[in-house]
C-alpha positions as CSV (number, residue, x, y, z in Angstrom):
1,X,-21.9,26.2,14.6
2,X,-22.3,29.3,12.4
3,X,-19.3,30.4,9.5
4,X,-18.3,33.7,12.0
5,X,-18.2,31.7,14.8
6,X,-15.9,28.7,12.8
7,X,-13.5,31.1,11.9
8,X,-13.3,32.8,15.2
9,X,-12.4,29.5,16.8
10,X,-9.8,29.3,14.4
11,X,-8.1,32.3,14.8
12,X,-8.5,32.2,18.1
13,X,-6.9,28.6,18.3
14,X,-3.7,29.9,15.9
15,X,-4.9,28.1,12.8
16,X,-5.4,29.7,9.1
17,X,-8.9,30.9,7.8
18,X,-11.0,28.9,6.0
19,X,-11.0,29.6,2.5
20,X,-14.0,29.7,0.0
21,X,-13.8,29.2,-3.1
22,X,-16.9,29.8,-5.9
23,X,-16.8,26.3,-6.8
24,X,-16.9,25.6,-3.4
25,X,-20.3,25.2,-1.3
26,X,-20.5,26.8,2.2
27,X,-19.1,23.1,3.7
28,X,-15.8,23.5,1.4
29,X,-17.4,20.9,-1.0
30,X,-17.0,21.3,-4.8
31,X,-20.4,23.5,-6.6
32,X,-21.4,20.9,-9.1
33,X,-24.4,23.2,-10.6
34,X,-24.3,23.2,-14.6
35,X,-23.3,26.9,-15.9
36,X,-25.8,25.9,-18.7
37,X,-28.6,23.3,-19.5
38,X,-30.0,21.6,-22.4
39,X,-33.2,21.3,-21.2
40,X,-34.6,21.5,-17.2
41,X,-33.6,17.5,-16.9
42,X,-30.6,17.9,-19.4
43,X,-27.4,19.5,-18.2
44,X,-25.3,21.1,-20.4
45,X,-21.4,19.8,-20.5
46,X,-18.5,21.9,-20.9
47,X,-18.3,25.9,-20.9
48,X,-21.5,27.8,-21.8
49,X,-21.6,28.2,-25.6
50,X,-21.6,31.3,-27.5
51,X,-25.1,30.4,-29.2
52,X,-27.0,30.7,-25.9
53,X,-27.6,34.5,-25.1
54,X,-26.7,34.7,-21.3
55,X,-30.3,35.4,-20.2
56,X,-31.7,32.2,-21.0
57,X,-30.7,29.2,-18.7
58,X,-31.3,26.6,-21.2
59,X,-30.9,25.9,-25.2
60,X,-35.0,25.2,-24.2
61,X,-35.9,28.6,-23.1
62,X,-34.3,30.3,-25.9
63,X,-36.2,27.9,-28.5
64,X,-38.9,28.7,-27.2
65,X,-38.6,32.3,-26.7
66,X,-37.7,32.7,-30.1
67,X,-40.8,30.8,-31.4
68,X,-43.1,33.1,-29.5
69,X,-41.1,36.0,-30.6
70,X,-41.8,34.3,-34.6
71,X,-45.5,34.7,-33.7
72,X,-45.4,38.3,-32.7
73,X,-43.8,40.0,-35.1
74,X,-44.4,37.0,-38.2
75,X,-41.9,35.3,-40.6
76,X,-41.3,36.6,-43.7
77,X,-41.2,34.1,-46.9
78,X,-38.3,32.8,-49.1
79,X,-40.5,35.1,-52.0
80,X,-43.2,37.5,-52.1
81,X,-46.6,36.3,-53.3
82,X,-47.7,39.6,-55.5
83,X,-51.5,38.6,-56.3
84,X,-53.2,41.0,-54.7
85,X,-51.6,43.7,-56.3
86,X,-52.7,42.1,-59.8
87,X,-54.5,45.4,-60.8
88,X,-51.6,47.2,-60.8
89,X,-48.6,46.3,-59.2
90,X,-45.1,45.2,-62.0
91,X,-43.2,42.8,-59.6
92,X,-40.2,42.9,-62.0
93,X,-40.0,46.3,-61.8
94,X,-36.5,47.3,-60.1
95,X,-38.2,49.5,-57.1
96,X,-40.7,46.9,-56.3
97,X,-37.8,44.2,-56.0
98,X,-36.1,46.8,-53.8
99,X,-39.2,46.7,-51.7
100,X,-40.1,42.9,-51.7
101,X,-36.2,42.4,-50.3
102,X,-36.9,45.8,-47.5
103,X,-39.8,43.8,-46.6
104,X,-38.1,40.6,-46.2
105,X,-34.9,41.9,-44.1
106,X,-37.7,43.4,-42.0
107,X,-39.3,39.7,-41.4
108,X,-42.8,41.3,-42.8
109,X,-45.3,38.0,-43.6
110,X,-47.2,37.5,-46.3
111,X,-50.8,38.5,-45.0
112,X,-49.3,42.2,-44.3
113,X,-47.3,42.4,-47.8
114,X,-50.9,41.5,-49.3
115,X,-52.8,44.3,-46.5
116,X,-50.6,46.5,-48.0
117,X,-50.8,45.5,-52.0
118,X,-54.9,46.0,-51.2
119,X,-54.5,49.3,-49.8
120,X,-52.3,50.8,-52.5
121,X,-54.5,49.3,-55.0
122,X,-58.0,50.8,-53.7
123,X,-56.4,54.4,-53.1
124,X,-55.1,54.1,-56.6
125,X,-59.1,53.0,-58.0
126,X,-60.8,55.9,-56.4
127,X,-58.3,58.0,-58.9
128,X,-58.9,55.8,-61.7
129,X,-60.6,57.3,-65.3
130,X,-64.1,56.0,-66.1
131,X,-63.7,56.0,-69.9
132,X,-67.1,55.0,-70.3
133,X,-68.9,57.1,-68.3
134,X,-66.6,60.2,-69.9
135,X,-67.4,59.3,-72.9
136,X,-71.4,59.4,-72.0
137,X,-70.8,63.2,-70.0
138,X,-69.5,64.6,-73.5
139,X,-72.6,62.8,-75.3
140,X,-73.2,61.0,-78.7
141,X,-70.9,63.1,-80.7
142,X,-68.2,62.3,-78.6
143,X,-65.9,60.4,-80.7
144,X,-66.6,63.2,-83.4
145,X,-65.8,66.2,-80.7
146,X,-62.3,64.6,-79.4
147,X,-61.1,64.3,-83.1
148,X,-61.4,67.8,-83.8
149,X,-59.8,68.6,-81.4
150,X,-57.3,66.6,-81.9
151,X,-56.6,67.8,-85.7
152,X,-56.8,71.5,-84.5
153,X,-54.4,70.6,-82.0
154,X,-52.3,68.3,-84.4
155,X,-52.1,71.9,-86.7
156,X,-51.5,74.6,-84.5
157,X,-49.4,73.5,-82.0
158,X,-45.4,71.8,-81.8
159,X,-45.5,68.0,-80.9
160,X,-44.4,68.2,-77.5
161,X,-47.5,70.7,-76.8
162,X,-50.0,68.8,-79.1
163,X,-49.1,65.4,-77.0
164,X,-48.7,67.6,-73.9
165,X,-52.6,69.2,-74.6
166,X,-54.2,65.8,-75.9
167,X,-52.6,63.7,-72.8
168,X,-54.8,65.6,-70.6
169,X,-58.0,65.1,-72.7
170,X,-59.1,62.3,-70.0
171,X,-62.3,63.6,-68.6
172,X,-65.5,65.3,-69.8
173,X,-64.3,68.2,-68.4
174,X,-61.2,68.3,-70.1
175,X,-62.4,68.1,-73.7
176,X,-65.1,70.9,-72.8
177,X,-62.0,73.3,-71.7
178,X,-59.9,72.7,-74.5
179,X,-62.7,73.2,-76.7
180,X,-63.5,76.4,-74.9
181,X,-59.5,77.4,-76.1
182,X,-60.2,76.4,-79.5
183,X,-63.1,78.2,-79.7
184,X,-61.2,81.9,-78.5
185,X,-58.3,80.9,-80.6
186,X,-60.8,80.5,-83.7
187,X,-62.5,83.9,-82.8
188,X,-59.2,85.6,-82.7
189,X,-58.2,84.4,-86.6
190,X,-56.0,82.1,-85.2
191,X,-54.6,79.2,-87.9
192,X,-57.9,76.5,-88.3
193,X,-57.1,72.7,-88.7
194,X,-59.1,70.4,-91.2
195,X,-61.0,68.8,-88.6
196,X,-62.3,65.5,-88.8
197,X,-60.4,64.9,-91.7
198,X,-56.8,64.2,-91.4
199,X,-55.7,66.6,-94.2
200,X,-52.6,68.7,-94.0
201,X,-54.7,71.9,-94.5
202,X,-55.0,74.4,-92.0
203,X,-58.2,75.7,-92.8
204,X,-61.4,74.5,-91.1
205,X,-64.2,72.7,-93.3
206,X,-67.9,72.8,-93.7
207,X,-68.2,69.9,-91.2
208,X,-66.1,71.7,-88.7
209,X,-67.7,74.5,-88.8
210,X,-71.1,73.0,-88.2
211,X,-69.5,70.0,-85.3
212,X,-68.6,73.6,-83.7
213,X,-71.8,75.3,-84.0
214,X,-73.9,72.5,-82.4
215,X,-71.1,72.1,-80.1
216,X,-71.8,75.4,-78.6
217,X,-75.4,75.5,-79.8
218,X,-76.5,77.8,-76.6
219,X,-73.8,80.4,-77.1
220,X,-75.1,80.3,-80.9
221,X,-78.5,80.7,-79.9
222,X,-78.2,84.2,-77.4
223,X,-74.5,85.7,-78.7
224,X,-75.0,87.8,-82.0
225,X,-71.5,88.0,-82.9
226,X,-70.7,84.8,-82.6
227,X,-73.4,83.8,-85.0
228,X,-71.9,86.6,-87.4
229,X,-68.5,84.4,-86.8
230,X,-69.8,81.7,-87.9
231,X,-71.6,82.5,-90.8
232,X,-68.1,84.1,-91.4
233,X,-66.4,80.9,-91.5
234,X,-69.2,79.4,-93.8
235,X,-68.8,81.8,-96.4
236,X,-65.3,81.5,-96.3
237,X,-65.7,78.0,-96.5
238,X,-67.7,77.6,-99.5
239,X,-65.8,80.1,-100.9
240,X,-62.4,77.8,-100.7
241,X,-64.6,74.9,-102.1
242,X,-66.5,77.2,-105.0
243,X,-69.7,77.6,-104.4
């Protein structure tokens, strides 16, 4: 006999309706199904705990859910490993520390904290100063060519330009357009340092005069009044020192 038809017949005979309850199967007995499991063989006792997030049926599934969810997106460590950022990276600096914590509340792993101390580190390289190879551009009088410029600078200029002028003496290039400036100052009567000699005068010697003239031995060579310039600054020169 179906449930319609079981009720019907007992309406119909004067009796009450059968009640169900949700505890209750279909034959009135008692629904004895766990509301949560420990495992599939291991029924849970008691009310459904707060821990276990209502799509998972047992503490199982949502161990193992979260273990392959671990996988995916990686477990951060307890701290950092900042090796491959050797060349470059401070990890005691306050900013990094900020990162290194960002990182961690983020659950990054260590192999893509090290991708990314790699990557910083070769985009930083291709920007790095050969020194040596500079050095070799501005040729064997190198050393000799950045000190004059430095003690021109050192004499005509405040501090805060003179460091501001010599901080960007980092290339070839650099030295060659600052000498460029020195030159047009010079030609203009501006003041003239000592030059290779760290003196307190202003005026340029013998030896500066003649680092300048094989500096821009070429221009000496075709421009007429520069060559009157610096024979100029030769007389002058021996004049100061007496001859």
């Amino acid at each position: 006999m179906s449930l319609f038809n079981s009720i019907m017949t007992e309406v119909e005979n004067g009796g009450s309706t059968l009640e169900i309850s949700g505890n209750e199967s279909t034959s009135g007995e008692p629904n004895n199904e766990p509301t949560w499991w420990w495992d599939k063989a291991t029924p849970g006792t008691g009310d459904r705990p707060d821990w276990l997030p209502s799509q998972f049926k047992s503490a199982e599934d949502a161990s193992r859910s979260y273990s392959e969810l671990s996988k995916k997106i990686g477990t951060a460590p307890d701290a950092y490993d900042w090796s491959a950022g050797k060349s470059w990276v401070e990890p005691e600096y306050e900013h990094m520390q900020d990162l290194a914590a960002y990182a961690k509340s983020k659950h990054v792993p260590q192999d893509v904290f090290d991708k990314m101390l790699t990557t910083v580190g070769t985009y930083l390289d291709e920007f790095k100063v050969d020194y040596a190879e500079e050095r070799a551009a501005l040729g064997e009088n190198a050393e000799e060519r950045v000190k004059t410029l430095n003690n021109w600078a050192k004499s005509n200029f405040t501090e805060n330009t003179f460091h501001a002028l010599t901080a960007n003496m980092q290339t070839a290039d650099a030295v060659k357009a600052i000498e460029e400036i020195r030159t047009k100052m010079i030609e203009n009567n501006t003041m003239i340092p000592t030059g290779n000699e760290d003196s307190e005068s202003t005026f340029e010697t013998l030896d500066d005069i003649e680092t300048e003239m094989m500096t821009n031995i070429e221009k000496y060579k075709v421009d007429a009044k520069y060559r009157r310039s610096i024979t100029d600054k030769i007389e002058k020169a021996e004049a100061r020192n007496g001859r």
